[in-house]
C-alpha positions as CSV (number, residue, x, y, z in Angstrom):
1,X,-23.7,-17.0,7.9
2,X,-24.0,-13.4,6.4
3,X,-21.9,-12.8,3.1
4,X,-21.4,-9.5,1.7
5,X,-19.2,-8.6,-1.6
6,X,-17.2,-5.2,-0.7
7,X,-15.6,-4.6,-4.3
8,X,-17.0,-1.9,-6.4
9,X,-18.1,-4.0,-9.3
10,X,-18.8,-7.7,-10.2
11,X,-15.3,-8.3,-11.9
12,X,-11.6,-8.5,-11.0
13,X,-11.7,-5.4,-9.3
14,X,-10.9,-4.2,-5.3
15,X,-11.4,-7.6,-3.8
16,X,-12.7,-7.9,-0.4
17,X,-16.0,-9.9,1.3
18,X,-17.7,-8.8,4.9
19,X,-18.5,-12.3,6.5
20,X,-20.4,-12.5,9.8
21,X,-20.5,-15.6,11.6
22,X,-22.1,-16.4,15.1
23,X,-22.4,-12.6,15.5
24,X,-18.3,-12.6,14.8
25,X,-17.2,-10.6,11.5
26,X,-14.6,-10.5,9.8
27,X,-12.8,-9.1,6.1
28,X,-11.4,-11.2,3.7
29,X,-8.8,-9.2,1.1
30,X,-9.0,-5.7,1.0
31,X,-7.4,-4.6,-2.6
32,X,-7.6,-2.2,-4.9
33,X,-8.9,-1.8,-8.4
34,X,-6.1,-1.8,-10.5
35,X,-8.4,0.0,-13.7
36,X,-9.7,2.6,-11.2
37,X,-8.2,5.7,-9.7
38,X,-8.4,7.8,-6.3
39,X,-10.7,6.5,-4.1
40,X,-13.1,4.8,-6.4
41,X,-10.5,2.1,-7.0
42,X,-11.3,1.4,-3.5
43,X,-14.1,-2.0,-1.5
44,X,-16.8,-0.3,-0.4
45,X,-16.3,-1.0,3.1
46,X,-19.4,1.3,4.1
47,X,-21.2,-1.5,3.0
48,X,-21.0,-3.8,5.6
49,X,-22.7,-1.9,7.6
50,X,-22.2,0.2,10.9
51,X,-20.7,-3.1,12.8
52,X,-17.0,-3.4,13.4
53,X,-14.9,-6.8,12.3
54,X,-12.9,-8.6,14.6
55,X,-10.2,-9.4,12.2
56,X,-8.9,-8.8,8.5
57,X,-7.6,-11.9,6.7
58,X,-5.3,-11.2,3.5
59,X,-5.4,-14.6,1.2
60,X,-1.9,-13.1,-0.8
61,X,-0.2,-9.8,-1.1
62,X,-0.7,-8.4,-4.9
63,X,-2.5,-4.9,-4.9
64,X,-5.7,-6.1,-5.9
65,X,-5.7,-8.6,-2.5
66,X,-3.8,-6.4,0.4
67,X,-3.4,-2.5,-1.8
68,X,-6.5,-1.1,0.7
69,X,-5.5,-2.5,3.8
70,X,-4.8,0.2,5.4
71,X,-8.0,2.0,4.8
72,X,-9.8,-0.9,5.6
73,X,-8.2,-0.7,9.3
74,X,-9.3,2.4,9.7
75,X,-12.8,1.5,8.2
76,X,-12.7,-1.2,11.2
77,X,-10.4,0.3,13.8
78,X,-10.6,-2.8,16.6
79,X,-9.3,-5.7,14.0
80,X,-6.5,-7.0,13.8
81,X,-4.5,-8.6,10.6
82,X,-4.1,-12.0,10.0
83,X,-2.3,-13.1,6.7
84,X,0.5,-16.5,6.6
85,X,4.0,-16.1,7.4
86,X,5.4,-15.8,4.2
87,X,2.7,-13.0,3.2
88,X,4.5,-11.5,6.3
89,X,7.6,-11.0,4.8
90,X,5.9,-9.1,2.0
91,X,2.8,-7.2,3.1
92,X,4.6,-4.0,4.7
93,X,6.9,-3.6,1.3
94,X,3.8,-3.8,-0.8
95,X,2.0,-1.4,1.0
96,X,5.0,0.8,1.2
97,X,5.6,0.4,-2.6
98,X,1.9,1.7,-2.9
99,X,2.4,4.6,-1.3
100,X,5.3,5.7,-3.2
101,X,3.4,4.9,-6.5
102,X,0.1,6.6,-5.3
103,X,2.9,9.9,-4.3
104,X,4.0,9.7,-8.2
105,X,0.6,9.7,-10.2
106,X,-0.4,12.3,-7.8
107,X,2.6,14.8,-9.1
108,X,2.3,13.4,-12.1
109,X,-1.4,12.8,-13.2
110,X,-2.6,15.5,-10.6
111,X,-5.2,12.8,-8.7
112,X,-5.3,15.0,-5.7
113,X,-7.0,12.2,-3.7
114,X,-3.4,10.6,-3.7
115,X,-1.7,8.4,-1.9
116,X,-4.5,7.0,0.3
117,X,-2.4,6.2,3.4
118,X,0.9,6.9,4.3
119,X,4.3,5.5,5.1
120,X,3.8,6.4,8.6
121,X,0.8,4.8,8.3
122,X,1.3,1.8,7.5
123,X,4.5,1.6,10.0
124,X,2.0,2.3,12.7
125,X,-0.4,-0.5,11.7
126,X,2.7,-2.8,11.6
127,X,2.3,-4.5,14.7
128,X,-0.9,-5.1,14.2
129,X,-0.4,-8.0,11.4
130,X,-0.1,-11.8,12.5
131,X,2.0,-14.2,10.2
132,X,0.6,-18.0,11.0
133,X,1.6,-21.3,9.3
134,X,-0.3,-23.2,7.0
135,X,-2.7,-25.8,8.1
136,X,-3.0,-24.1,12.1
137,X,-6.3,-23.6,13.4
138,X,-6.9,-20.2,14.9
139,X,-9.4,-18.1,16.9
140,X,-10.2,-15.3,14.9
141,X,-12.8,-13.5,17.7
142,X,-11.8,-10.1,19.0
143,X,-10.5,-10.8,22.9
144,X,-13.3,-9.2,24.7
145,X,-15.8,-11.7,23.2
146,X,-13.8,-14.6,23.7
147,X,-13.5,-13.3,27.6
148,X,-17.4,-13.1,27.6
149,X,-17.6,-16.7,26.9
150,X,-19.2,-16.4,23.4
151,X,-17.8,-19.2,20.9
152,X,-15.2,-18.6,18.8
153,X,-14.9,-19.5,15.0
154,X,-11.9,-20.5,13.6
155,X,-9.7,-20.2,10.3
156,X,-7.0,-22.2,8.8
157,X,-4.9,-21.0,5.7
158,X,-4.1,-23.4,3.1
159,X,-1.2,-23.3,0.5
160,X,-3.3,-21.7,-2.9
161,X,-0.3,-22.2,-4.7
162,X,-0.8,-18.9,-6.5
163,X,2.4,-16.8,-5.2
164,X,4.8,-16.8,-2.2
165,X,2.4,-16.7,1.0
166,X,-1.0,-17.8,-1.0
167,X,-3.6,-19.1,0.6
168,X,-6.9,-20.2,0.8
169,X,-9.3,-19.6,4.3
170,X,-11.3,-22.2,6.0
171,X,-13.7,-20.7,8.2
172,X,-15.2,-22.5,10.6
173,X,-18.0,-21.4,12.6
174,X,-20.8,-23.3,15.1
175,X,-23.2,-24.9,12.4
176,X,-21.3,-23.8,9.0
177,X,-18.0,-23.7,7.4
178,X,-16.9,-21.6,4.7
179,X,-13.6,-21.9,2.0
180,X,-12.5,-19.4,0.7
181,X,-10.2,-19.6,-2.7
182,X,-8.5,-16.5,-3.0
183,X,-6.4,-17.0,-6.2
184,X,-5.8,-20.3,-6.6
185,X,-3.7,-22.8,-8.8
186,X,-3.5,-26.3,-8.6
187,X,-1.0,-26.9,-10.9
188,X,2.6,-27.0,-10.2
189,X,4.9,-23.5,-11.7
190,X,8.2,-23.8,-12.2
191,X,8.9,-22.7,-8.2
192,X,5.9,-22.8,-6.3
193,X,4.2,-26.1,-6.4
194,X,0.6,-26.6,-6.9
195,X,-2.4,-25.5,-4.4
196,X,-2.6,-28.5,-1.2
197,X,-6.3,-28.5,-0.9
198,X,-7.3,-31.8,-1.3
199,X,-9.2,-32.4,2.0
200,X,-11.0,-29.2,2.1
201,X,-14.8,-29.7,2.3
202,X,-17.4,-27.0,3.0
203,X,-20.7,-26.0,3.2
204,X,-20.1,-22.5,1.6
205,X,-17.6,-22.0,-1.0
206,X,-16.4,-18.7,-2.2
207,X,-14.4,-19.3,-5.5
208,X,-12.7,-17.4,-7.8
209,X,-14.0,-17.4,-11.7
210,X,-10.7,-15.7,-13.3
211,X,-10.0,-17.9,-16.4
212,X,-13.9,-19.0,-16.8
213,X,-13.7,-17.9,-19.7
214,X,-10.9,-19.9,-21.7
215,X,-10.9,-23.4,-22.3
216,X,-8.0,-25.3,-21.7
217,X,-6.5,-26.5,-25.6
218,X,-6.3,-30.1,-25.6
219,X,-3.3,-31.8,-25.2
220,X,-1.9,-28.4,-23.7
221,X,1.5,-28.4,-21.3
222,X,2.9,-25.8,-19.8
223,X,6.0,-27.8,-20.5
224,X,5.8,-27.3,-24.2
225,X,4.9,-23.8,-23.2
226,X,8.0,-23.0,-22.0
227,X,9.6,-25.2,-24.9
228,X,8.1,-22.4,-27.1
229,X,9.1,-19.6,-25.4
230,X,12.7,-20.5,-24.6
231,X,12.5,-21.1,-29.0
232,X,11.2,-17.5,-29.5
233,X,13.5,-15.7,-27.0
234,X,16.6,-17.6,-29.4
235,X,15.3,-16.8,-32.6
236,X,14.7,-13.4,-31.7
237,X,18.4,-12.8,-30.3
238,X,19.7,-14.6,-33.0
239,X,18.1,-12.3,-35.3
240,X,19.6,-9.3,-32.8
241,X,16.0,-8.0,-31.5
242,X,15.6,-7.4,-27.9
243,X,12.7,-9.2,-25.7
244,X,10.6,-7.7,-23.6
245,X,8.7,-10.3,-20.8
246,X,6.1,-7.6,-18.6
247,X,5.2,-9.2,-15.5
248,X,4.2,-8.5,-12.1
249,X,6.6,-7.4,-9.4
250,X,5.6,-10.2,-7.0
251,X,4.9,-13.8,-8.2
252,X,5.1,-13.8,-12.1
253,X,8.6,-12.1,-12.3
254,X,10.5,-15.1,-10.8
255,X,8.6,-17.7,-11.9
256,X,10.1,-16.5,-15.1
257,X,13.5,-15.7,-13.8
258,X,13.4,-19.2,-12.4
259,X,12.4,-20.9,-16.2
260,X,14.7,-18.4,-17.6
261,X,17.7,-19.6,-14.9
262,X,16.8,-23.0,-15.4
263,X,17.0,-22.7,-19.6
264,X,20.0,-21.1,-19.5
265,X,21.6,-24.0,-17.1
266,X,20.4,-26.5,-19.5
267,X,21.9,-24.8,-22.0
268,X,18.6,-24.0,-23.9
269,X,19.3,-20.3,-24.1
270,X,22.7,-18.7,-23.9
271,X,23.8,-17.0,-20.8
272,X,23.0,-13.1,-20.6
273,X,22.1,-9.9,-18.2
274,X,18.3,-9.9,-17.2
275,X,16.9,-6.5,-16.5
276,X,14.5,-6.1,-14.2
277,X,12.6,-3.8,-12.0
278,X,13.8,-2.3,-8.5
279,X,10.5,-4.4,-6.8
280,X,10.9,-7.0,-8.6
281,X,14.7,-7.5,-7.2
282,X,13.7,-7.0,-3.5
283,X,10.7,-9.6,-4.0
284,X,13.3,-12.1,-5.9
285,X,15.5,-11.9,-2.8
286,X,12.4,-12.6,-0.6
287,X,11.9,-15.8,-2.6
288,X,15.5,-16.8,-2.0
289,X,15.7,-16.2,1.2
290,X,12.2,-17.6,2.0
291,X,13.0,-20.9,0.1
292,X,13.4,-23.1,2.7
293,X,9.6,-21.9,4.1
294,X,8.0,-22.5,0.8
295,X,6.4,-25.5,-1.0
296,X,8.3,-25.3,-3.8
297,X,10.5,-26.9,-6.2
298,X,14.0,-26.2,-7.1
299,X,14.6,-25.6,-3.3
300,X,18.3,-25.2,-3.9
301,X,18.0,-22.6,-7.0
302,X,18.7,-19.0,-5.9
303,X,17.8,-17.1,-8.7
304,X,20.0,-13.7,-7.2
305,X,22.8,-16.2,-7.1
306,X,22.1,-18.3,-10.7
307,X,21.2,-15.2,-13.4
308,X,23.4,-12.1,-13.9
309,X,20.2,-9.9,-12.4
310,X,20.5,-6.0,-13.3
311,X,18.5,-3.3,-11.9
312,X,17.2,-1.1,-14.7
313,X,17.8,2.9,-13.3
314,X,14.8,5.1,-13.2
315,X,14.5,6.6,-16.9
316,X,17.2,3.6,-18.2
317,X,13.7,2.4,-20.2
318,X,13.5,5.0,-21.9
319,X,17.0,6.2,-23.1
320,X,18.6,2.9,-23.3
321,X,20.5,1.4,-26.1
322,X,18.3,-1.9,-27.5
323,X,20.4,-4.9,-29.1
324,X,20.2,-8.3,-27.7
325,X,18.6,-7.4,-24.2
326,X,16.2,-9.9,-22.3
327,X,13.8,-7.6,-20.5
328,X,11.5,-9.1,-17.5
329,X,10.0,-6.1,-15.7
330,X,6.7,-4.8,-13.8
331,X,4.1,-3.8,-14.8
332,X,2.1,-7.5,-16.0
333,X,-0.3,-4.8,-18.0
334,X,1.6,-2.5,-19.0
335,X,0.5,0.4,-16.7
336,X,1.6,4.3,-17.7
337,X,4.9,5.3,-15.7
338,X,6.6,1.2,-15.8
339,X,9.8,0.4,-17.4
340,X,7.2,-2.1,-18.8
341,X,5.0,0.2,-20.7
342,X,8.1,2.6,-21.2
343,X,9.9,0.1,-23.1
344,X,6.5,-1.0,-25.0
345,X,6.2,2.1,-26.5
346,X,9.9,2.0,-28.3
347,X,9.4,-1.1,-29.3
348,X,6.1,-2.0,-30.8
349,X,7.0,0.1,-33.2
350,X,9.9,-1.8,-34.6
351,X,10.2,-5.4,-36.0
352,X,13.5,-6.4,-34.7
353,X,12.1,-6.6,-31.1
354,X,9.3,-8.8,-29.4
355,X,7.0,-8.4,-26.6
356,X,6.0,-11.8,-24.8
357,X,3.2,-12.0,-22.3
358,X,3.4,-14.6,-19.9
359,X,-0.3,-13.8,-17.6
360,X,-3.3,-12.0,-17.8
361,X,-3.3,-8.6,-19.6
362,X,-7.0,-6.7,-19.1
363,X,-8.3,-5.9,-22.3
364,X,-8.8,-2.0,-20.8
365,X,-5.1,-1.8,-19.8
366,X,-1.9,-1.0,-22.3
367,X,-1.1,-4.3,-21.9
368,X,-4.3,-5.7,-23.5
369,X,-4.7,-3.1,-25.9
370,X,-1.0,-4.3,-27.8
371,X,-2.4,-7.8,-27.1
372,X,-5.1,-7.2,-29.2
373,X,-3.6,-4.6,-31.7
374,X,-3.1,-6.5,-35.2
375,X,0.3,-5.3,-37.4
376,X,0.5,-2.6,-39.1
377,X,-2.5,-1.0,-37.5
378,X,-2.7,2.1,-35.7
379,X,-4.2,1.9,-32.5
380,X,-4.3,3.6,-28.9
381,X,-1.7,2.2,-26.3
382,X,-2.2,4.7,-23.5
383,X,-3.3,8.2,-22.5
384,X,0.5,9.2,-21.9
385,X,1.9,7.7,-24.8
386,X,-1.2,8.2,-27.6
387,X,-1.6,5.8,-30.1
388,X,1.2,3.6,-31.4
389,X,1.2,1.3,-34.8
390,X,2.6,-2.1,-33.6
391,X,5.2,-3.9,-35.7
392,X,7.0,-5.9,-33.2
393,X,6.4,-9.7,-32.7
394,X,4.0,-10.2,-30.0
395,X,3.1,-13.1,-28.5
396,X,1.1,-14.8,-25.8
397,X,2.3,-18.2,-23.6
398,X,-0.2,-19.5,-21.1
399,X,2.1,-19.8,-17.7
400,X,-0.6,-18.6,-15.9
401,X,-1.0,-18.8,-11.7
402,X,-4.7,-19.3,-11.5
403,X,-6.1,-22.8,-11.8
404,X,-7.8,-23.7,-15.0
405,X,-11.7,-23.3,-15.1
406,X,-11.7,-27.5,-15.5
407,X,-9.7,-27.9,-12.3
408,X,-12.1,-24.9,-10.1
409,X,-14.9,-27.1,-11.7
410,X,-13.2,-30.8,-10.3
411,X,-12.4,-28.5,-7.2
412,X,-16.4,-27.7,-6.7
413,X,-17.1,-31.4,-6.9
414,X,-14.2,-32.6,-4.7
415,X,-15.5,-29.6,-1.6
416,X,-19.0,-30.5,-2.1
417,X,-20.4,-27.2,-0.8
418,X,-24.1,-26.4,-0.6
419,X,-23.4,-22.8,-2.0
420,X,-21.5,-21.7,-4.2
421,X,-20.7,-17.7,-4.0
422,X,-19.2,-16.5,-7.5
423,X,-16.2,-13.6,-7.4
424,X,-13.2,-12.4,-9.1
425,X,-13.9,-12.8,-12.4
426,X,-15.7,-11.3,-15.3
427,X,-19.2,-11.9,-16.5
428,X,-18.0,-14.1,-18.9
429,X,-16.6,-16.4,-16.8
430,X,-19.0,-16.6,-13.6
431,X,-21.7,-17.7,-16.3
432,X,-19.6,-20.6,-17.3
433,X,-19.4,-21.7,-14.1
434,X,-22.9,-21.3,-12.8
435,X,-23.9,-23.1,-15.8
436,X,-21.6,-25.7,-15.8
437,X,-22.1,-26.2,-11.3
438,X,-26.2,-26.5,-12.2
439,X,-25.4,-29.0,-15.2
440,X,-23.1,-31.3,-13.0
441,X,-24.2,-30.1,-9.3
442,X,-28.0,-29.0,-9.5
443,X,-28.7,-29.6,-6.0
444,X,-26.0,-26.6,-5.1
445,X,-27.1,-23.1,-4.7
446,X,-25.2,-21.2,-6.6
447,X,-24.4,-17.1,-6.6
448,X,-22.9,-14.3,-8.1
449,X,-22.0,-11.6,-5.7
450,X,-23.3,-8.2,-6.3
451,X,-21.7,-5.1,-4.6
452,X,-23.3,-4.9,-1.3
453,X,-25.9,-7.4,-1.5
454,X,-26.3,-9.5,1.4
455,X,-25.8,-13.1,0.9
456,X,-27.6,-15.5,3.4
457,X,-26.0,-18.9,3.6
């Protein structure tokens, strides 16, 4: 087995991996960078070499998983698209969302390279993509080899748990099997339950290293996490501030509509309009109307049906009258051009409003920048809105959808692989786990991926 890291750097960056097994190839992910721009924020597909892949396997559908697909199939021009059912439902709105975001910084921020592919595009690749349920084993070979008699590897997708349509890839080969994490959680959210993983076993295991760097507090729940923040939003209301909750489109934005629905049943926080994005609506009604599909919990909650759900206009962000508004809109990191970062700008300034992050925030990225900015401090938020001196309340909860580095590490134990390939996360945290793997496992080989360096398994 032949391994070979695609993204552009070492980090959280434009995720994708070349693997070749039994002279069969295929992608798995093919995102984009969400800190780069044009066509450096692209994988390096070049770097798998002159060979075509049979197939492209997307583990989940946010922007730094599926963003490049469409380059990628014309990188590889005989594969075809294999992703779960429920990523189905979602690819083609993603990509399409992409290319009407990609249109935008190009008028606006004058990247000339922009967009990357187009809606016609993507609408001819269509037919190309494969939706499978979890836990089905299935060929993955392009047709002519199969015809030729060659053997054909297999893959499975199992539920990661991370967002609607996650998954994590077996691949199964002659003499070797390889698992692939994607973005995994294991713990239950307040939809999606936790990742079902618990027979996997494999001989190579390609695992993501995102919160390696952050111990778990002891005697930390999510429940008291939610405790707190349903306390902050009240006492912030009460005191007639608005809050602001930036999250992604897909995945974060109703697991916190769901806790906010579910409060507000409960009577826990009084009943109130909750603005959010135009992407965020159409993937909210994907999640009700997918319900039945999903592991989940809360199977009879529709959140379109159980919150009073309104669509901020474009510009509303930034000419709208704040009082008592509850805010939950894209982007997670505060991006330049969101009603997140919009909103952000009018009211860091001001300490009758607060700012709540709910995931991770990139310490390069708006988002991490007011993270990290202490009161009363000037500091710079963003190229298009300069530097801003924050007096809002800002604060951080820990509802994360990645698994804690303490259940990747059990994880390791419970697949008992015989490599372990490093990915998706900073420095930081793949030297935590290498160290950690050697201390517990030393008889496992394990790696960190570097941009186009062949790994032999």
């Amino acid at each position: 087995m032949r391994i070979v890291s695609l993204n552009s750097d070492q980090g959280i960056g434009a995720n994708s991996w070349f693997v070749e097994v039994d002279g069969h190839r295929l992608v798995l992910d093919a995102g984009m960078h969400p800190k780069l721009e044009g066509r450096a924020s692209l994988p390096q597909f070049g770097r798998a070499g002159p060979a075509d892949a049979d197939a492209v396997v997307i583990s989940h559908c946010h922007h730094d998983h599926v963003g490049a697909l469409p380059v990628a199939m014309r990188h590889f021009p005989k594969a075809h698209v294999l992703l779960t059912e429920l990523s189905y439902f979602l690819a083609e709105r993603v990509l399409h969302n992409s290319v009407n975001v990609m249109t935008r910084q190009r008028d606006e921020l004058g990247i000339r390279e922009y967009p990357l592919y187009s809606h016609d595009e993507i609408d001819e690749l269509a037919p190309l993509f494969q939706g499978f349920k979890y836990n089905r084993e299935i060929e993955w070979a392009a047709f002519h080899k199969r015809r030729s008699g060659m053997s054909s590897p297999t893959l499975e997708f199992y539920d990661a748990g991370h967002t609607l349509g996650s998954a994590g890839v077996m691949v199964r080969g002659r003499r070797e099997t390889l698992f692939y994490t994607g973005d995994i959680c294991f713990h239950d959210q307040t939809l999606l339950k936790g990742a079902r993983v618990e027979e996997v076993q494999a001989d190579v295991l390609l695992m993501e290293t995102t919160r390696g760097s952050r111990a778990t507090p002891a005697g930390f729940s999510r429940k008291r996490e939610i405790e707190r923040l349903a306390k902050a939003i009240s006492r912030r209301q009460e005191r007639g501030g608005s809050v602001l909750i930036p999250a992604f489109a897909l995945g974060r934005t109703q697991e916190i509509l769901a806790t906010l629905a579910l409060l507000m049943q409960e009577g826990r926080l009084r009943r109130q309009p909750v603005y959010i994005g135009g992407l965020g609506r159409v993937f909210t009604e994907i999640y009700d109307l997918q319900a039945h599909r999903a592991h989940r919990q809360h199977t009879h909650l529709r959140l379109t049906e159980a919150l009073d759900l309104t669509v901020l206009e474009k510009g509303a962000a930034e000419r709208m009258k704040l009082g008592r508004r509850l805010f939950v809109v894209t982007a997670g990191m505060m991006s330049e051009h969101t009603p997140a970062h919009d909103l952000a700008v009018r009211m860091a300034g001001d300490p009758a409003h607060s700012i709540f992050f709910v995931g991770y925030a990139d310490p390069d990225t708006p988002g991490g920048r007011l993270k990290a900015a202490k009161p009363g401090e000037p500091f710079h938020f963003s190229d298009q809105a300069g530097q801003l001196t924050r007096h809002c309340e800002v604060l951080d909860f820990d509802l994360s959808a990645h698994a804690t580095r303490e259940d990747l590490l059990d994880f390791v134990g419970d697949v008992a692989p015989r490599v372990v390939v490093l990915g998706h996360g900073e420095a930081e945290s793949r030297d935590w786990f290498e160290q950690q793997i050697h201390a517990l496992h030393p008889r496992t080989k394990v790696v960190q991926a570097r941009p186009g360096e062949p790994i032999e398994t």
